[in-house]
C-alpha positions in Angstrom: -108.7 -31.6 -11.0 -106.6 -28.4 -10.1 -106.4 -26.9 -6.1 -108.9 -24.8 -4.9 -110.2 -23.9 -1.7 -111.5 -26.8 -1.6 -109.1 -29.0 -2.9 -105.0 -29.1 -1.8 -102.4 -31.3 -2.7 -99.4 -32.8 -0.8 -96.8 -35.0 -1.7 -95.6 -36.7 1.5 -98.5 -36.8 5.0 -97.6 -35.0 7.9 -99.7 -34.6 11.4 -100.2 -31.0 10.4 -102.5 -31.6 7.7 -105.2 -32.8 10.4 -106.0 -28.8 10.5 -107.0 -28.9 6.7 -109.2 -31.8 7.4 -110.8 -29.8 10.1 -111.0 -26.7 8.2 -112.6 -29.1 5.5 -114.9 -30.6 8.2 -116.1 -27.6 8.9 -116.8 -26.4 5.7 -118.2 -27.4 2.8 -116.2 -30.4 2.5 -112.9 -31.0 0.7 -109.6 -33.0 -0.7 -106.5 -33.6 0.9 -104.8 -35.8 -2.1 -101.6 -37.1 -0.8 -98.6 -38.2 -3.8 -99.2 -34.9 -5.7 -96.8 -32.5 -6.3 -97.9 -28.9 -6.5 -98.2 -28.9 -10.3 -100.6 -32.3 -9.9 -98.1 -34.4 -11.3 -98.5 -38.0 -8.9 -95.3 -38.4 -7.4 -96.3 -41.4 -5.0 -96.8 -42.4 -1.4 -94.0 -45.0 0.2 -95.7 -47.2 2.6 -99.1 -46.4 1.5 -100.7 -49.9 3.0 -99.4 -48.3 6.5 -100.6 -45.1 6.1 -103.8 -46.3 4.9 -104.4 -47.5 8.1 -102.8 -45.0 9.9 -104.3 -41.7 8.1 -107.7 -42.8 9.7 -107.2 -43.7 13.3 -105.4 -40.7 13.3 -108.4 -38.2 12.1 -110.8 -40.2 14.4 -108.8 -40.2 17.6 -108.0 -36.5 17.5 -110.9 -34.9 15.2 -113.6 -37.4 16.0 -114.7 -38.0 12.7 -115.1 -41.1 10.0 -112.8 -40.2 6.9 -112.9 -41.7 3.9 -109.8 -42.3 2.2 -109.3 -43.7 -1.1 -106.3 -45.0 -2.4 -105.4 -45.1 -6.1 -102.8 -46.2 -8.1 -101.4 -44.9 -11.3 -98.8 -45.4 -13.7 -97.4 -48.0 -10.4 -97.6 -44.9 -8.3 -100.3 -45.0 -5.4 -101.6 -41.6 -4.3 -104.7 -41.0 -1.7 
């Protein structure tokens, strides 16, 4: 799976990215996959239990929606 319009890749979270799950809400849909480097390589997520509690609160209290987030694990590296 490659970026596209649809689809963006990030290697670390930050707050900002709640504006490309809004853009994405209010689309057609789309991927934010956290632990990937630009080229798609999985570079992995450090305290990815936390953030996989954090990552949703965070959409619902300030977008208002029901995320889901995925986490997956590859090579011993996790990546959402």
């Amino acid at each position: 799976m490659s970026e596209q319009h649809n689809i963006e890749w990030k290697e670390i979270w930050k707050n900002e990215y709640l504006k490309w799950i809004c853009g994405f809400a209010n689309a057609h849909g789309g991927k934010l996959i956290i632990g990937k480097n630009d080229n798609g390589e999985i570079v992995g997520i450090e305290n990815h239990n936390k953030l996989l509690e954090e990552i949703p609160n965070k959409i619902q209290n300030h977008l208002g929606i029901i995320c889901d987030i995925n986490l997956h694990e590859k090579e011993g590296k996790h990546y959402y």
